[in-house]
C-alpha positions in Angstrom: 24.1 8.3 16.3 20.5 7.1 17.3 19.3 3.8 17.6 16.7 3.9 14.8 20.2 4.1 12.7 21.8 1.3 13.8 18.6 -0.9 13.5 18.4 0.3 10.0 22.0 -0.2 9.5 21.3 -4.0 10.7 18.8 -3.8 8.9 20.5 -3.5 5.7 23.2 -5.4 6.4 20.4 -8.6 7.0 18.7 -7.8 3.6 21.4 -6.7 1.2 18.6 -4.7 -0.3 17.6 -1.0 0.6 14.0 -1.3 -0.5 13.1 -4.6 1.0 15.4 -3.5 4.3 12.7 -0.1 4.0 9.9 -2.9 3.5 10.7 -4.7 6.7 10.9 -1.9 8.5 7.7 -0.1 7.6 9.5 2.8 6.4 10.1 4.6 2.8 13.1 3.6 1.1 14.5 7.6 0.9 14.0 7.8 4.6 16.3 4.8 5.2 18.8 5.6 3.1 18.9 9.3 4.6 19.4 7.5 7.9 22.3 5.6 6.4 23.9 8.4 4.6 23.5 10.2 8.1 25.4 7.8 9.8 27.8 7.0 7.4 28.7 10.9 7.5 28.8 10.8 11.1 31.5 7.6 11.3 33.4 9.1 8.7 33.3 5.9 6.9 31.1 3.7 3.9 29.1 0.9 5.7 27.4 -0.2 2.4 28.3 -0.3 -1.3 26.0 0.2 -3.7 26.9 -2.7 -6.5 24.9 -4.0 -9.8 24.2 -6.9 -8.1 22.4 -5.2 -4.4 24.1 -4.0 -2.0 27.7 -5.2 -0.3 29.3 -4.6 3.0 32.3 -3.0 3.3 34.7 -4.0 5.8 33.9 -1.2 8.4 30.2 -2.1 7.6 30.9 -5.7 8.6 32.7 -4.3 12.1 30.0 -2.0 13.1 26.9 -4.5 12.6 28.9 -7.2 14.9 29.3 -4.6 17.3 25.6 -3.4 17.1 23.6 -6.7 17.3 24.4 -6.9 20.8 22.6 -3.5 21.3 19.8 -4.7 19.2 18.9 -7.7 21.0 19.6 -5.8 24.4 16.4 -3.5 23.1 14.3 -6.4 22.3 14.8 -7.6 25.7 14.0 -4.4 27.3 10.6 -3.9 24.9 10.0 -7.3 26.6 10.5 -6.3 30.1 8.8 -3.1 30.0 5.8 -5.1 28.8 5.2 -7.7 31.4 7.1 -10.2 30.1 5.3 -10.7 27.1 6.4 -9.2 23.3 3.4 -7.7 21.2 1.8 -8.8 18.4 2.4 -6.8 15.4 0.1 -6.5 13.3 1.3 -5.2 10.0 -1.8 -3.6 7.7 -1.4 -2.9 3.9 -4.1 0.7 3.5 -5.4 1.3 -0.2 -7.0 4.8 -0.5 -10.4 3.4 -0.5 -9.8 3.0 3.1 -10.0 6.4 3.4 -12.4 7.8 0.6 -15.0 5.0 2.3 -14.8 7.0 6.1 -12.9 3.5 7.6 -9.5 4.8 8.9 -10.6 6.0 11.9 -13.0 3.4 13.0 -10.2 0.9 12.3 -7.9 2.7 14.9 -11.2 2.9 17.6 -11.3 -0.5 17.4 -7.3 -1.7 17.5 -7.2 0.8 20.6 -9.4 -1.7 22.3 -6.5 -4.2 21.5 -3.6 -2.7 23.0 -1.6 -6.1 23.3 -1.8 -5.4 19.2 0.8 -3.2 18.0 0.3 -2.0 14.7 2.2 -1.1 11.4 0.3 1.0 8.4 1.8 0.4 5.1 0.0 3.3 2.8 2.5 4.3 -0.5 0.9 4.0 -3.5 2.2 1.8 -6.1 3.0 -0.4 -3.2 2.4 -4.2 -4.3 0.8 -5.2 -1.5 0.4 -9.0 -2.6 4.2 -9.6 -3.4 4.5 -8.3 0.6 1.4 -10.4 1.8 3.8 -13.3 -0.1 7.0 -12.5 1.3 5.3 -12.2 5.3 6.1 -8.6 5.4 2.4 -8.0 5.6 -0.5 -9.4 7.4 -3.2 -8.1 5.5 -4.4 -6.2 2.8 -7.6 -3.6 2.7 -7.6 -2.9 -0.8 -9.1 -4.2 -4.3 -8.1 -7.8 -5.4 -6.8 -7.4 -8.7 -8.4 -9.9 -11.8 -7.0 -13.2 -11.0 -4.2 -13.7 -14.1 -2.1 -11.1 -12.1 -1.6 -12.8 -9.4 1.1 -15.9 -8.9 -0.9 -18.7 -7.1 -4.6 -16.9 -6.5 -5.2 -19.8 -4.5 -3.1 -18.7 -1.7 -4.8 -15.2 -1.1 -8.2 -15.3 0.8 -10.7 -12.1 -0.1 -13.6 -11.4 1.6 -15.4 -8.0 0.4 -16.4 -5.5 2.3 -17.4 -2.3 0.2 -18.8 -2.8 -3.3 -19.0 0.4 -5.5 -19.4 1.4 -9.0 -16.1 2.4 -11.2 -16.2 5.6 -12.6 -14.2 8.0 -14.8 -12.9 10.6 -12.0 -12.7 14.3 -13.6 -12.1 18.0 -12.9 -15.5 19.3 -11.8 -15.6 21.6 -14.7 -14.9 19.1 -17.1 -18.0 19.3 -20.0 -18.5 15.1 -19.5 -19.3 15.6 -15.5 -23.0 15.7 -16.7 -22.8 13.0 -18.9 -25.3 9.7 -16.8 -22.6 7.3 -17.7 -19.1 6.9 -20.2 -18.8 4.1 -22.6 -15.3 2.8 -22.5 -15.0 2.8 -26.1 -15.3 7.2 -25.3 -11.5 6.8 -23.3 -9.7 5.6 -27.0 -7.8 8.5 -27.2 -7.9 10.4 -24.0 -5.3 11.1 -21.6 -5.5 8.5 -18.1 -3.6 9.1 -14.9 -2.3 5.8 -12.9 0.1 4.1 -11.2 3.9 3.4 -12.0 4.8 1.4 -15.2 3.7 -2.9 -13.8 2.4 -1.8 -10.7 -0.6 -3.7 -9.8 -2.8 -0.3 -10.8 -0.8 -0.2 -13.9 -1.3 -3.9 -14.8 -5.1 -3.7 -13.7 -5.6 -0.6 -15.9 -4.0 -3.0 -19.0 -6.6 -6.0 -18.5 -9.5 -3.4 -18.3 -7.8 -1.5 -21.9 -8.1 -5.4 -23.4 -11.0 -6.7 -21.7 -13.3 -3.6 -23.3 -10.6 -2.9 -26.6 -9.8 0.6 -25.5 -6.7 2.6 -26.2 -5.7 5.7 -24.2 -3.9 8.3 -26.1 -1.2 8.6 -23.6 -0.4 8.0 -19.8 0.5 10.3 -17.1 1.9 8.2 -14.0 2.5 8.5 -10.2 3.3 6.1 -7.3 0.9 9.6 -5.2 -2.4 9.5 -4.9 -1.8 13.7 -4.4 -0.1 13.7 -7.5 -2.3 12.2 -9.6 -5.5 14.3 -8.0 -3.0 17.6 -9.0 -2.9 16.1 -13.1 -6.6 15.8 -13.2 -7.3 18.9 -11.4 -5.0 20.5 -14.0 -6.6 18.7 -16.6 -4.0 16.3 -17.9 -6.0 13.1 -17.8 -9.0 11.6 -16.0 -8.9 8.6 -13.3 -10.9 5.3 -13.6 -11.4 5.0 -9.8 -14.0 4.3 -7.2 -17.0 6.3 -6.8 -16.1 7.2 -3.3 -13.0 9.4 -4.9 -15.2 11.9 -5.8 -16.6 13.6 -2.8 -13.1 12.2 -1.1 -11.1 14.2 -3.4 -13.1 16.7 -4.6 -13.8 15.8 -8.1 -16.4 14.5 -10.9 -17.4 11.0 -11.3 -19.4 9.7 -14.1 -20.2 5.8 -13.9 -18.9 3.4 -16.6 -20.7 1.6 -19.6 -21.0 -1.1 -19.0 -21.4 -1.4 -15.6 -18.2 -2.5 -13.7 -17.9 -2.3 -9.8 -15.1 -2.8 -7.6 -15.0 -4.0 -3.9 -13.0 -3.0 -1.0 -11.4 -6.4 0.6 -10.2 -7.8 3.0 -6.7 -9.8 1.9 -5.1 -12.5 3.5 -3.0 -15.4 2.6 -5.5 -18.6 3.1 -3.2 -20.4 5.6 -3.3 -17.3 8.2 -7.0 -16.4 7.5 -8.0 -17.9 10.9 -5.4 -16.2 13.3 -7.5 -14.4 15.9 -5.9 -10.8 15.3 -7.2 -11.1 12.0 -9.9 -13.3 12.4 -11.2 -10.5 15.1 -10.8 -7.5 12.9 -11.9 -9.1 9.9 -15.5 -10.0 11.5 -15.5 -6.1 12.6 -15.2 -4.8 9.4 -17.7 -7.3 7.7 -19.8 -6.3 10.1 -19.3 -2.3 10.3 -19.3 -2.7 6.3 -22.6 -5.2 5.9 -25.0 -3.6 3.2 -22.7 -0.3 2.5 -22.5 0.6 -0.7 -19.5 2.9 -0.7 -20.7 6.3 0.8 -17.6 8.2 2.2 -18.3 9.7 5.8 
Protein backbone atom coordinates (compact mmCIF):
# COMPACT_ATOMS: atom_id res chain seq x y z
CA UNK A 1 0.00 0.00 0.00
CA UNK A 2 1.44 3.61 -0.79
CA UNK A 3 0.19 6.77 0.12
CA UNK A 4 -0.60 8.06 -3.34
CA UNK A 5 -3.32 5.08 -3.02
CA UNK A 6 -4.90 6.05 -0.17
CA UNK A 7 -5.11 9.81 -1.24
CA UNK A 8 -6.73 8.53 -4.37
CA UNK A 9 -8.90 6.24 -2.50
CA UNK A 10 -10.04 9.49 -0.44
CA UNK A 11 -10.09 10.85 -3.25
CA UNK A 12 -12.78 9.01 -4.65
CA UNK A 13 -14.63 8.47 -1.88
CA UNK A 14 -14.96 12.71 -1.70
CA UNK A 15 -15.99 12.89 -5.41
CA UNK A 16 -18.17 9.80 -6.06
CA UNK A 17 -16.76 10.18 -9.58
CA UNK A 18 -13.55 8.52 -11.05
CA UNK A 19 -12.92 11.16 -13.65
CA UNK A 20 -13.47 14.20 -11.73
CA UNK A 21 -11.57 12.35 -8.53
CA UNK A 22 -8.62 11.95 -11.62
CA UNK A 23 -9.46 15.74 -12.43
CA UNK A 24 -8.66 16.92 -8.95
CA UNK A 25 -5.86 15.15 -8.68
CA UNK A 26 -4.07 16.05 -11.88
CA UNK A 27 -3.85 12.60 -12.93
CA UNK A 28 -5.48 10.35 -15.98
CA UNK A 29 -8.53 8.66 -15.11
CA UNK A 30 -6.84 4.88 -16.05
CA UNK A 31 -3.95 5.70 -13.83
CA UNK A 32 -6.36 6.20 -10.82
CA UNK A 33 -8.35 3.54 -11.32
CA UNK A 34 -5.17 1.24 -11.72
CA UNK A 35 -4.22 2.56 -8.35
CA UNK A 36 -7.65 1.58 -6.95
CA UNK A 37 -7.89 -1.76 -8.55
CA UNK A 38 -4.20 -2.16 -6.97
CA UNK A 39 -5.35 -1.61 -3.72
CA UNK A 40 -8.43 -3.10 -3.71
CA UNK A 41 -6.36 -6.38 -4.83
CA UNK A 42 -4.07 -5.88 -2.13
CA UNK A 43 -6.94 -5.59 0.84
CA UNK A 44 -8.69 -8.34 -0.60
CA UNK A 45 -11.79 -6.39 -0.59
CA UNK A 46 -14.18 -3.73 -3.03
CA UNK A 47 -13.73 -0.16 -1.72
CA UNK A 48 -15.94 1.26 -4.59
CA UNK A 49 -18.92 0.11 -6.61
CA UNK A 50 -19.32 1.02 -9.88
CA UNK A 51 -23.30 1.95 -10.13
CA UNK A 52 -25.42 3.73 -13.16
CA UNK A 53 -25.79 6.44 -11.11
CA UNK A 54 -21.46 7.13 -10.13
CA UNK A 55 -19.85 5.60 -8.00
CA UNK A 56 -20.97 4.05 -4.24
CA UNK A 57 -18.95 3.03 -1.27
CA UNK A 58 -19.11 -0.12 -0.06
CA UNK A 59 -18.99 -0.79 3.55
CA UNK A 60 -15.28 -1.67 3.75
CA UNK A 61 -14.77 1.42 1.48
CA UNK A 62 -16.56 3.51 4.15
CA UNK A 63 -14.10 1.81 7.07
CA UNK A 64 -10.88 2.37 5.30
CA UNK A 65 -11.41 6.20 4.22
CA UNK A 66 -12.34 6.94 8.14
CA UNK A 67 -9.33 5.27 9.00
CA UNK A 68 -7.19 7.10 6.28
CA UNK A 69 -8.11 10.80 6.64
CA UNK A 70 -6.25 10.89 9.76
CA UNK A 71 -3.11 9.91 7.67
CA UNK A 72 -4.05 12.45 5.07
CA UNK A 73 -4.26 15.43 7.15
CA UNK A 74 -1.06 14.18 9.15
CA UNK A 75 0.81 14.67 5.48
CA UNK A 76 -0.55 18.03 4.94
CA UNK A 77 0.76 18.99 8.14
CA UNK A 78 4.10 17.63 7.58
CA UNK A 79 4.28 19.35 3.70
CA UNK A 80 3.62 22.36 5.97
CA UNK A 81 6.33 21.92 8.34
CA UNK A 82 8.98 20.92 6.02
CA UNK A 83 8.11 24.22 4.31
CA UNK A 84 8.67 26.85 6.89
CA UNK A 85 5.51 26.98 8.09
CA UNK A 86 3.83 28.11 5.13
CA UNK A 87 1.77 25.70 2.45
CA UNK A 88 2.50 26.45 -1.36
CA UNK A 89 0.57 27.92 -3.85
CA UNK A 90 -0.48 25.62 -6.47
CA UNK A 91 -0.73 26.78 -9.39
CA UNK A 92 -2.78 24.44 -11.65
CA UNK A 93 -2.06 25.23 -15.65
CA UNK A 94 -4.36 23.86 -18.48
CA UNK A 95 -1.41 23.30 -21.78
CA UNK A 96 -2.93 23.21 -25.46
CA UNK A 97 -0.36 21.91 -27.93
CA UNK A 98 0.25 25.33 -29.26
CA UNK A 99 2.24 25.74 -26.20
CA UNK A 100 4.48 23.60 -27.53
CA UNK A 101 4.49 23.91 -31.43
CA UNK A 102 5.06 27.90 -30.56
CA UNK A 103 8.71 27.05 -28.52
CA UNK A 104 6.87 28.31 -24.98
CA UNK A 105 7.11 25.19 -22.66
CA UNK A 106 10.29 25.66 -21.61
CA UNK A 107 10.53 29.31 -21.05
CA UNK A 108 7.38 28.84 -18.95
CA UNK A 109 9.22 26.40 -16.56
CA UNK A 110 12.60 29.06 -16.57
CA UNK A 111 10.49 31.46 -15.34
CA UNK A 112 8.11 29.38 -12.53
CA UNK A 113 11.62 28.18 -11.34
CA UNK A 114 12.26 31.71 -10.29
CA UNK A 115 9.01 31.18 -8.15
CA UNK A 116 9.62 28.35 -6.09
CA UNK A 117 6.97 29.31 -3.36
CA UNK A 118 4.71 28.35 -6.65
CA UNK A 119 4.08 24.82 -7.04
CA UNK A 120 2.78 23.79 -10.16
CA UNK A 121 0.24 21.33 -11.88
CA UNK A 122 0.26 20.72 -15.92
CA UNK A 123 -2.96 19.55 -17.17
CA UNK A 124 -2.03 18.47 -21.05
CA UNK A 125 -4.65 15.49 -22.49
CA UNK A 126 -6.20 16.38 -25.35
CA UNK A 127 -9.83 16.51 -25.59
CA UNK A 128 -9.57 17.87 -22.14
CA UNK A 129 -12.31 20.74 -21.66
CA UNK A 130 -10.38 23.05 -20.18
CA UNK A 131 -13.23 25.73 -19.57
CA UNK A 132 -15.69 23.33 -17.83
CA UNK A 133 -12.31 22.87 -15.31
CA UNK A 134 -11.51 26.70 -15.31
CA UNK A 135 -15.53 26.66 -14.16
CA UNK A 136 -15.46 24.08 -11.67
CA UNK A 137 -11.80 25.68 -9.90
CA UNK A 138 -9.93 22.63 -10.86
CA UNK A 139 -7.84 24.93 -12.98
CA UNK A 140 -6.22 28.24 -12.73
CA UNK A 141 -5.63 28.97 -16.14
CA UNK A 142 -5.80 28.12 -19.53
CA UNK A 143 -2.99 28.62 -22.47
CA UNK A 144 -4.90 27.57 -25.27
CA UNK A 145 -7.42 28.93 -28.09
CA UNK A 146 -10.77 30.50 -26.79
CA UNK A 147 -13.32 28.77 -28.67
CA UNK A 148 -16.30 31.14 -30.73
CA UNK A 149 -18.27 32.57 -27.99
CA UNK A 150 -21.86 30.41 -28.47
CA UNK A 151 -19.81 27.50 -26.91
CA UNK A 152 -19.26 28.71 -23.95
CA UNK A 153 -21.89 28.95 -20.86
CA UNK A 154 -21.55 32.59 -19.48
CA UNK A 155 -18.41 34.06 -21.87
CA UNK A 156 -18.55 36.77 -19.55
CA UNK A 157 -16.91 34.98 -16.83
CA UNK A 158 -13.72 33.97 -18.86
CA UNK A 159 -10.98 36.71 -19.30
CA UNK A 160 -8.64 36.15 -22.76
CA UNK A 161 -5.83 38.02 -23.39
CA UNK A 162 -3.88 36.83 -26.69
CA UNK A 163 -0.66 36.10 -26.96
CA UNK A 164 0.28 34.31 -30.29
CA UNK A 165 -1.84 35.04 -33.43
CA UNK A 166 -1.35 32.69 -36.40
CA UNK A 167 -2.94 31.71 -39.54
CA UNK A 168 -5.18 28.37 -39.72
CA UNK A 169 -4.18 25.98 -42.12
CA UNK A 170 -5.13 22.55 -43.59
CA UNK A 171 -2.22 20.39 -41.94
CA UNK A 172 -1.20 17.43 -44.48
CA UNK A 173 1.25 14.59 -45.19
CA UNK A 174 4.23 16.31 -46.88
CA UNK A 175 3.74 14.31 -49.97
CA UNK A 176 0.26 15.16 -50.25
CA UNK A 177 -0.23 16.70 -54.11
CA UNK A 178 -2.21 20.07 -52.36
CA UNK A 179 1.11 20.92 -50.15
CA UNK A 180 1.96 23.27 -53.06
CA UNK A 181 -1.23 24.68 -53.43
CA UNK A 182 -0.71 29.02 -51.92
CA UNK A 183 -4.00 28.63 -50.06
CA UNK A 184 -7.37 26.02 -49.74
CA UNK A 185 -10.81 27.30 -50.10
CA UNK A 186 -13.01 25.69 -47.53
CA UNK A 187 -15.58 24.89 -49.93
CA UNK A 188 -12.23 22.25 -51.37
CA UNK A 189 -12.75 20.12 -47.70
CA UNK A 190 -16.72 19.12 -48.84
CA UNK A 191 -15.96 15.73 -49.05
CA UNK A 192 -12.64 14.99 -47.65
CA UNK A 193 -11.63 13.12 -44.73
CA UNK A 194 -10.78 15.52 -41.25
CA UNK A 195 -8.98 14.27 -38.16
CA UNK A 196 -10.19 15.98 -34.66
CA UNK A 197 -11.08 15.59 -31.41
CA UNK A 198 -13.65 13.33 -29.52
CA UNK A 199 -17.40 13.52 -30.50
CA UNK A 200 -18.54 17.48 -28.29
CA UNK A 201 -15.22 18.19 -27.25
CA UNK A 202 -14.45 21.72 -27.50
CA UNK A 203 -12.18 20.85 -30.84
CA UNK A 204 -15.08 18.75 -32.03
CA UNK A 205 -17.69 21.52 -31.36
CA UNK A 206 -15.21 24.31 -32.79
CA UNK A 207 -14.65 22.19 -36.00
CA UNK A 208 -18.92 22.19 -36.27
CA UNK A 209 -19.25 26.17 -36.18
CA UNK A 210 -16.34 26.53 -38.71
CA UNK A 211 -18.36 23.42 -41.14
CA UNK A 212 -21.60 26.09 -40.75
CA UNK A 213 -19.95 29.30 -40.56
CA UNK A 214 -18.23 28.51 -44.32
CA UNK A 215 -21.20 25.65 -45.51
CA UNK A 216 -18.69 22.83 -45.73
CA UNK A 217 -19.28 19.17 -45.29
CA UNK A 218 -16.49 16.62 -44.53
CA UNK A 219 -17.01 13.25 -46.03
CA UNK A 220 -16.25 11.52 -42.92
CA UNK A 221 -14.37 11.97 -39.40
CA UNK A 222 -11.54 10.20 -37.91
CA UNK A 223 -11.28 11.15 -34.11
CA UNK A 224 -8.78 11.08 -31.13
CA UNK A 225 -8.65 12.61 -27.62
CA UNK A 226 -4.03 12.23 -28.89
CA UNK A 227 -2.51 14.74 -30.45
CA UNK A 228 0.09 11.54 -31.53
CA UNK A 229 -2.73 9.79 -32.80
CA UNK A 230 -4.14 12.01 -34.97
CA UNK A 231 -0.37 13.15 -36.47
CA UNK A 232 -0.20 8.98 -37.14
CA UNK A 233 -3.83 9.29 -39.43
CA UNK A 234 -2.53 12.15 -41.43
CA UNK A 235 0.80 10.74 -41.85
CA UNK A 236 -0.99 7.67 -43.04
CA UNK A 237 -3.18 9.64 -45.12
CA UNK A 238 -6.54 9.22 -43.54
CA UNK A 239 -7.56 12.75 -43.27
CA UNK A 240 -5.96 16.23 -42.98
CA UNK A 241 -6.00 18.66 -39.73
CA UNK A 242 -7.32 22.30 -39.79
CA UNK A 243 -4.73 23.45 -37.18
CA UNK A 244 -2.28 26.20 -36.49
CA UNK A 245 0.44 27.01 -38.70
CA UNK A 246 3.02 26.36 -36.09
CA UNK A 247 1.92 22.38 -36.41
CA UNK A 248 3.81 22.07 -39.34
CA UNK A 249 7.40 22.41 -38.66
CA UNK A 250 6.25 21.07 -34.92
CA UNK A 251 5.04 17.95 -36.25
CA UNK A 252 6.50 17.47 -39.28
CA UNK A 253 3.93 18.10 -41.80
CA UNK A 254 2.39 20.33 -44.72
CA UNK A 255 0.39 23.37 -44.14
CA UNK A 256 -1.45 25.23 -46.67
CA UNK A 257 -3.30 28.58 -45.37
CA UNK A 258 -7.08 28.82 -45.57
CA UNK A 259 -9.44 30.85 -48.01
CA UNK A 260 -10.54 33.04 -46.58
CA UNK A 261 -8.28 34.02 -44.25
CA UNK A 262 -8.95 32.79 -40.70
CA UNK A 263 -6.31 33.08 -37.79
CA UNK A 264 -6.29 31.78 -34.43
CA UNK A 265 -4.58 33.05 -31.24
CA UNK A 266 -2.79 31.42 -28.42
CA UNK A 267 -4.50 32.88 -25.01
CA UNK A 268 -4.17 33.34 -21.94
CA UNK A 269 -7.66 32.05 -19.97
CA UNK A 270 -8.85 33.04 -16.88
CA UNK A 271 -12.06 33.36 -15.04
CA UNK A 272 -12.60 37.39 -14.75
CA UNK A 273 -12.91 37.36 -10.92
CA UNK A 274 -9.31 35.73 -10.44
CA UNK A 275 -7.63 37.66 -13.38
CA UNK A 276 -5.81 39.91 -10.94
CA UNK A 277 -4.22 37.30 -8.43
CA UNK A 278 -0.57 38.01 -8.46
CA UNK A 279 0.52 34.28 -9.55
CA UNK A 280 -1.37 34.92 -12.49
CA UNK A 281 -1.26 38.42 -12.82
CA UNK A 282 2.81 37.79 -12.77
CA UNK A 283 2.96 35.12 -15.39
CA UNK A 284 0.42 36.57 -17.51
CA UNK A 285 2.50 39.99 -17.91
CA UNK A 286 5.59 37.52 -18.83
CA UNK A 287 4.03 35.89 -21.46
CA UNK A 288 2.47 39.13 -23.03
CA UNK A 289 5.65 40.31 -22.88
CA UNK A 290 7.91 37.25 -24.15
CA UNK A 291 4.95 36.94 -26.85
CA UNK A 292 4.64 40.89 -27.98
CA UNK A 293 4.75 41.07 -31.94
CA UNK A 294 5.30 37.05 -32.48
CA UNK A 295 3.57 35.79 -35.02
CA UNK A 296 3.66 32.10 -34.28
CA UNK A 297 7.23 30.82 -35.29
CA UNK A 298 7.98 27.58 -33.31
CA UNK A 299 11.64 27.64 -31.80
Amino acid sequence: MTLTQVLYALAVEEHLNFSAAARSLFVSQPALSLQIKALETELGCRLFERTTHGVAVTKRGREFCEAARPLAHAWDEFQTAVRGGAKRRVLRIGLGARVYSNGLFRKIVRFLDKHPEVEVSFVTEAGHDFFADLKEGSLDLALDRLPPPELLEKPDDFASWPLIEEPQCILMRRDDPRAQKGEIRFDELNGCALVTGLENTMEDRTLRVLCRKYGFTPKRLYRSDSMKTNMDLLRSGKGVIIGPQSFAAYFDVAAVPLAPHVTASLDFICLRKNAELPELATLRRYLQKLCAGRRGTSD
